[in-house]
C-alpha positions as CSV (number, residue, x, y, z in Angstrom):
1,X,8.3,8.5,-1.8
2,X,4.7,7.2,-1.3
3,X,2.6,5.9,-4.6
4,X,-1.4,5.2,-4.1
5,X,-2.5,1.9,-5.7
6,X,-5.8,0.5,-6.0
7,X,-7.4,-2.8,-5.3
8,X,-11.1,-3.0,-5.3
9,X,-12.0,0.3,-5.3
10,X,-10.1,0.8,-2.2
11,X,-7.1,3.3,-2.2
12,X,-4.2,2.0,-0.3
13,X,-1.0,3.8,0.0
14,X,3.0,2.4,-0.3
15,X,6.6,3.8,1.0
16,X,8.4,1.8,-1.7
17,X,7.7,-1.9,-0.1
18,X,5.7,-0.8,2.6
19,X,2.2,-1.0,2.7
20,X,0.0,1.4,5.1
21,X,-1.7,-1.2,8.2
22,X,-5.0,1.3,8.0
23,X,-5.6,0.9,4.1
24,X,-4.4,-2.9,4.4
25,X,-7.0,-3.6,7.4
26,X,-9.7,-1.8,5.0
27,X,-9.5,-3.9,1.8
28,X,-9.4,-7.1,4.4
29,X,-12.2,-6.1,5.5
30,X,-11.2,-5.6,9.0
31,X,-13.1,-2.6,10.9
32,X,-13.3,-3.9,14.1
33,X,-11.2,-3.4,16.7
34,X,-11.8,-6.7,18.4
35,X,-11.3,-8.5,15.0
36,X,-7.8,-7.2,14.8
37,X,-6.7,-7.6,18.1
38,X,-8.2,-11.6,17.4
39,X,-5.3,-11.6,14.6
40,X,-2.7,-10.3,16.3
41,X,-3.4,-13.3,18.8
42,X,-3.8,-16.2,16.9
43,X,-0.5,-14.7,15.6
44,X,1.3,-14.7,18.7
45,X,-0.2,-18.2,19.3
46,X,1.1,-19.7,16.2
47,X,4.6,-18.1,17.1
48,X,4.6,-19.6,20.7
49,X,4.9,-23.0,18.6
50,X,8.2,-21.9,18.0
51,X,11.5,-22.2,19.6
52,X,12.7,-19.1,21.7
53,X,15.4,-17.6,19.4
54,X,12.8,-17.5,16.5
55,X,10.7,-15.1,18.0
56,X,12.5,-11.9,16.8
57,X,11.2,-8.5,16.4
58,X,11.2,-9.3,12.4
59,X,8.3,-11.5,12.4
60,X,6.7,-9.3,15.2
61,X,4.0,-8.5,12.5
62,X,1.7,-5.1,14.4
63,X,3.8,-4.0,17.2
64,X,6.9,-3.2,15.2
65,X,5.3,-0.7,12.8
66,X,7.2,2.0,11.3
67,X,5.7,5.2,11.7
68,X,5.6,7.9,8.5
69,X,4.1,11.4,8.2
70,X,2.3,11.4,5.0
71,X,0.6,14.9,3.9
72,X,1.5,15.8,8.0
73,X,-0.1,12.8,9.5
74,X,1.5,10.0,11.3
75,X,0.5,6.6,9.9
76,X,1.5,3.1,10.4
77,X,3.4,1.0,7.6
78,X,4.3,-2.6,7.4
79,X,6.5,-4.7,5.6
80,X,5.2,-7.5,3.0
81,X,5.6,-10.2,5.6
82,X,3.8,-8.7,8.5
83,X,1.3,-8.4,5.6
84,X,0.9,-12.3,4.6
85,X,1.0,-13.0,8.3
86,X,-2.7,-10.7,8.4
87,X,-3.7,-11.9,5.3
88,X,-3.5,-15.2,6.5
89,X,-5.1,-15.1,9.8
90,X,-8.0,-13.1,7.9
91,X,-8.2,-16.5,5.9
92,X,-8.5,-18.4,9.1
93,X,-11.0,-16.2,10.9
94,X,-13.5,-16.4,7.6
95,X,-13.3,-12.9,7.0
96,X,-12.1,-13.0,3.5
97,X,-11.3,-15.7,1.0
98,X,-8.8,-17.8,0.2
99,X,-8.8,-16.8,-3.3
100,X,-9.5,-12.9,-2.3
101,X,-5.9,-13.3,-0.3
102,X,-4.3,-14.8,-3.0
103,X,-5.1,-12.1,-5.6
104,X,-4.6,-9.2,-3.0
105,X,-1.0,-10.7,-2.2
106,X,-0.1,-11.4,-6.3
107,X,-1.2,-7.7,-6.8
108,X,0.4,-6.5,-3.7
109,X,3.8,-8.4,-4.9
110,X,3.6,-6.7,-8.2
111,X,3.4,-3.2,-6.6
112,X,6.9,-3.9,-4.6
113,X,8.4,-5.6,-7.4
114,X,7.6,-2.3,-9.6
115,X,8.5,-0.2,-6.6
116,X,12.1,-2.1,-6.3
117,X,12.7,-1.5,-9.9
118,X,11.6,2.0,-9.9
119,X,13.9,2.3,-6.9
120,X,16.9,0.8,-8.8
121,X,16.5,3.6,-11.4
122,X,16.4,6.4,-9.5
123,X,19.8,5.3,-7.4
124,X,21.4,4.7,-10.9
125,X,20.1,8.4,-11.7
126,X,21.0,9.7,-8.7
127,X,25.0,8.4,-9.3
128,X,24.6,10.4,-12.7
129,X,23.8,13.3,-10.9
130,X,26.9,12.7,-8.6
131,X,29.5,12.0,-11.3
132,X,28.2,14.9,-13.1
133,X,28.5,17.3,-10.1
134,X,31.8,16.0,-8.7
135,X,33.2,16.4,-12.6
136,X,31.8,20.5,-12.6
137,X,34.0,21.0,-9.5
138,X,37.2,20.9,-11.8
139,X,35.8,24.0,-13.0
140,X,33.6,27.3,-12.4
141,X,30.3,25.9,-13.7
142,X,28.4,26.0,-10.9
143,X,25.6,23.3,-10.8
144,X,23.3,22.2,-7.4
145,X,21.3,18.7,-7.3
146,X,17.9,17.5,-5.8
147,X,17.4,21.4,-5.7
148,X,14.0,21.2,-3.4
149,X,11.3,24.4,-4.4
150,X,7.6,24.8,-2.8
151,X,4.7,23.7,-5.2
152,X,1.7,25.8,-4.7
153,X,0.5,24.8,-8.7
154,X,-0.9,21.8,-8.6
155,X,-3.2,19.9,-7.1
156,X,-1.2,17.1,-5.5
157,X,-1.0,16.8,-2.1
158,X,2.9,17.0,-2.3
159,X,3.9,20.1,-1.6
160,X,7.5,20.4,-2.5
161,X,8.9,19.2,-5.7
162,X,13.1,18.5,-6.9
163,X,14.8,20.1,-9.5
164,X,17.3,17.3,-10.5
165,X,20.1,19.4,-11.6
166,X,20.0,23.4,-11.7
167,X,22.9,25.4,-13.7
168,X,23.4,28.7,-12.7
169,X,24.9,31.1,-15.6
170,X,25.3,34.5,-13.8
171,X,26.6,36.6,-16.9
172,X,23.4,35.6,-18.6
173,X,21.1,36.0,-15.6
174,X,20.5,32.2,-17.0
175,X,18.9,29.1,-15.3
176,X,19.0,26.0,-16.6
177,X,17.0,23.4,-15.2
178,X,17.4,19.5,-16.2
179,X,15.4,16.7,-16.1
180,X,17.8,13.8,-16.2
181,X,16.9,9.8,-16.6
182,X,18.9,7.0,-17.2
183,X,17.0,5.5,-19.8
184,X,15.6,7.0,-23.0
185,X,13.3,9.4,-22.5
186,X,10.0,9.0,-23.2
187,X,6.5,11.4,-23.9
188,X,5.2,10.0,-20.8
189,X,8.1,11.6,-19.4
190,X,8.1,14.9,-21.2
191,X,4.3,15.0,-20.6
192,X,5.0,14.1,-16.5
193,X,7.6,16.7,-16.2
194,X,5.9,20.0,-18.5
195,X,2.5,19.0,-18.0
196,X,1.5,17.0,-14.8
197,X,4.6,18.1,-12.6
198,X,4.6,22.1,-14.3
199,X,8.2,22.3,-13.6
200,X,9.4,24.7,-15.9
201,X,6.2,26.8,-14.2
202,X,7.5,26.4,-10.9
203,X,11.0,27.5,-12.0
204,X,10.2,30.4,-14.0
205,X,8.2,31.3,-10.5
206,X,11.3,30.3,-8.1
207,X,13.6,32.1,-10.6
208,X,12.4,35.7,-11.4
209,X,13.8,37.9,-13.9
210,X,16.0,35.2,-14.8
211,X,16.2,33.2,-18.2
212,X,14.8,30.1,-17.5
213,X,15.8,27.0,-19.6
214,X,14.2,23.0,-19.0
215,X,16.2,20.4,-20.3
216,X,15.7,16.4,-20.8
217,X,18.9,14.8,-20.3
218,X,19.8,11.4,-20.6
219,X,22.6,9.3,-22.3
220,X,20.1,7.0,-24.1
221,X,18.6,9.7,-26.5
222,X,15.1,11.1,-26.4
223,X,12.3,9.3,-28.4
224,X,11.2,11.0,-31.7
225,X,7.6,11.3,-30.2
226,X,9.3,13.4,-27.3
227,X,11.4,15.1,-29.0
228,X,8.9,16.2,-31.5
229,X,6.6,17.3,-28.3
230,X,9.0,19.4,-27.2
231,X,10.1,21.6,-30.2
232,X,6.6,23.1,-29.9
233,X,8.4,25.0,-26.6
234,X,11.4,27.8,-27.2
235,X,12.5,27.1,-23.9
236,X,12.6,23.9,-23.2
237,X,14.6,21.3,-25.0
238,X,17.2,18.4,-25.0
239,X,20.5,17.9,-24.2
240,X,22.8,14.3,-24.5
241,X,24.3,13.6,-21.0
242,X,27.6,13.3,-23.0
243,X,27.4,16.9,-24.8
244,X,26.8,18.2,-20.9
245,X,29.9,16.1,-19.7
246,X,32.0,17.3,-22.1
247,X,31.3,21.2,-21.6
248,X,32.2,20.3,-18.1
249,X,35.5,18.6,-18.7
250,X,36.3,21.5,-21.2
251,X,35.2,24.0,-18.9
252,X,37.9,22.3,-15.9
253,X,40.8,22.1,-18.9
254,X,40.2,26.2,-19.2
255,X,41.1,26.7,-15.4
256,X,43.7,23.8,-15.2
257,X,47.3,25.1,-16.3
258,X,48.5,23.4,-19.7
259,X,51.6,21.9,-18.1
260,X,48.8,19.5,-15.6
261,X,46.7,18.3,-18.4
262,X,48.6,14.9,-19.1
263,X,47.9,13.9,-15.7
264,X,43.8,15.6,-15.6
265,X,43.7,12.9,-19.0
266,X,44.5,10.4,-17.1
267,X,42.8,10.5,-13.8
268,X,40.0,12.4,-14.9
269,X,38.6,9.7,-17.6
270,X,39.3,7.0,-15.4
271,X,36.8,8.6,-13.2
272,X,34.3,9.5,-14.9
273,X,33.8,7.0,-17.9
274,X,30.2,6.4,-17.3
275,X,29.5,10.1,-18.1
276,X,31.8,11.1,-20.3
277,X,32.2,10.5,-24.2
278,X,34.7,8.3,-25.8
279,X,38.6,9.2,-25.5
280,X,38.7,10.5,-29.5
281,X,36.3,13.2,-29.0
282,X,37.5,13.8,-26.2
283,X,41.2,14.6,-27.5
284,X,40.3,16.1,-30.8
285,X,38.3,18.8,-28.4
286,X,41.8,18.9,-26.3
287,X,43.4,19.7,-29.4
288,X,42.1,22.3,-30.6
289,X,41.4,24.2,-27.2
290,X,45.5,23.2,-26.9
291,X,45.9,25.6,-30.0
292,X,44.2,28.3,-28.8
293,X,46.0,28.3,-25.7
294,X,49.2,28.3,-27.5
């Protein structure tokens, strides 16, 4: 995932808490070769003051650079420490101020710490996703995640974009694509998603001749603001995590033989409690699919 930041008017570029060295040595004002290589040695100078064994490869701040292709092109990343150590030296050299350091590193901190937290929620989303899959493989729903498709729509430079979930409904020639989030979802998000990202664009494109469906899912709810966006749309909508779930775990009780559903109840809910709705609803659905059956 990279995100472009600005700071002064210049663009610089982040993999999560990684900052790129080329955009870093150009808001520090550092174009010169020689005037690099003059950090990297007063660095190795101040770490010769050291004893052996703390010379490790972690506070090696230029020659341990991890290398990234973004947009196709190799470039150099480094880590917030390496950073202060550059920002530092640039103090001592009189290239830039102290206060100039200090307000690149707050704003630099406040990227990562953003970063972190954005990366918090995605894992969170992405065990969703997991639960929710492993729960459609008691049954013949068929659902893929983090399905990847070519974007040739807009103008970003990625050029691939993820379906978080897609349901495939063969009798219906259906596709349903979902959006999911952990947290309520938001108009920024709807607006991100329709708008911005065009995914129910690049579906209907990846997906011919099929009925294509978008769907926000979350098990927070969907903000009126959102919701009222979306009713504009006939085909796209939104669907409670919990509503999903429970079509699922229906759906696996209609191919499980009525004699093994004591023991699905109990290992089954166990499981999957962070996705599925509360035991009542759950056997008052039980019930009356138990009289049809009977």
């Amino acid at each position: 995932m990279f995100e472009v930041h600005y700071f002064s008017d210049n663009s610089v570029t982040f993999s999560r808490n990684l900052i790129a060295l080329s955009d870093l040595l150009t808001v520090l004002g550092i174009r010169q070769k020689a005037q690099y290589q003059n950090i990297i040695k007063r660095h190795e100078e101040r770490l010769s003051q050291f004893p052996e064994e703390a010379y490790t490869n972690d506070l090696a701040p230029f020659g341990r650079e991890k290398e990234i292709f973004v947009s196709g092109n190799k470039r150099k990343f480094i880590n917030l420490r390496q950073s202060i150590i550059c920002v530092h030296q640039a103090i001592n050299l009189g290239i830039i101020t102290s206060q100039y350091g200090f307000n690149f590193l707050q704003w630099y901190a406040y990227i990562v710490e953003s970063g972190i937290e954005q990366w918090y929620v995605e894992k969170s989303e992405e065990a969703l996703q997991d639960s929710l899959i492993m729960l459609a493989g008691y049954g013949r729903i068929v659902i893929r995640q983090e399905v990847t498709i070519l974007d040739n729509l807009s103008d970003s430079d990625k050029k691939t974009r993820r379906f978080d979930l897609v349901e495939f409904d063969n009798p219906r020639k259906a596709v349903r694509i979902r959006e999911l989030k952990k947290h309520t979802i938001t108009i920024n998000h709807v607006r991100e998603a329709i708008e911005k990202r065009r995914y129910l664009e690049l579906a209907v494109q990846k997906y011919p001749g099929k009925q294509v469906d978008f769907i926000f899912c979350s098990p927070a709810g969907i903000e009126d603001s959102a919701s009222n966006f979306i009713d504009q749309f006939e085909n796209i909508y939104y669907e409670e995590m919990q509503e999903l779930s429970l079509r699922l775990y229906l759906n696996a009780l209609d191919h499980t033989p009525i004699e093994g559903w004591t023991y699905f109840q109990r290992n089954i809910f166990s499981k999957f409690q962070n996705i599925l709705p509360e035991q009542k609803l759950l056997r008052a659905a039980e019930d009356v699919k138990r009289q049809k059956r009977k």
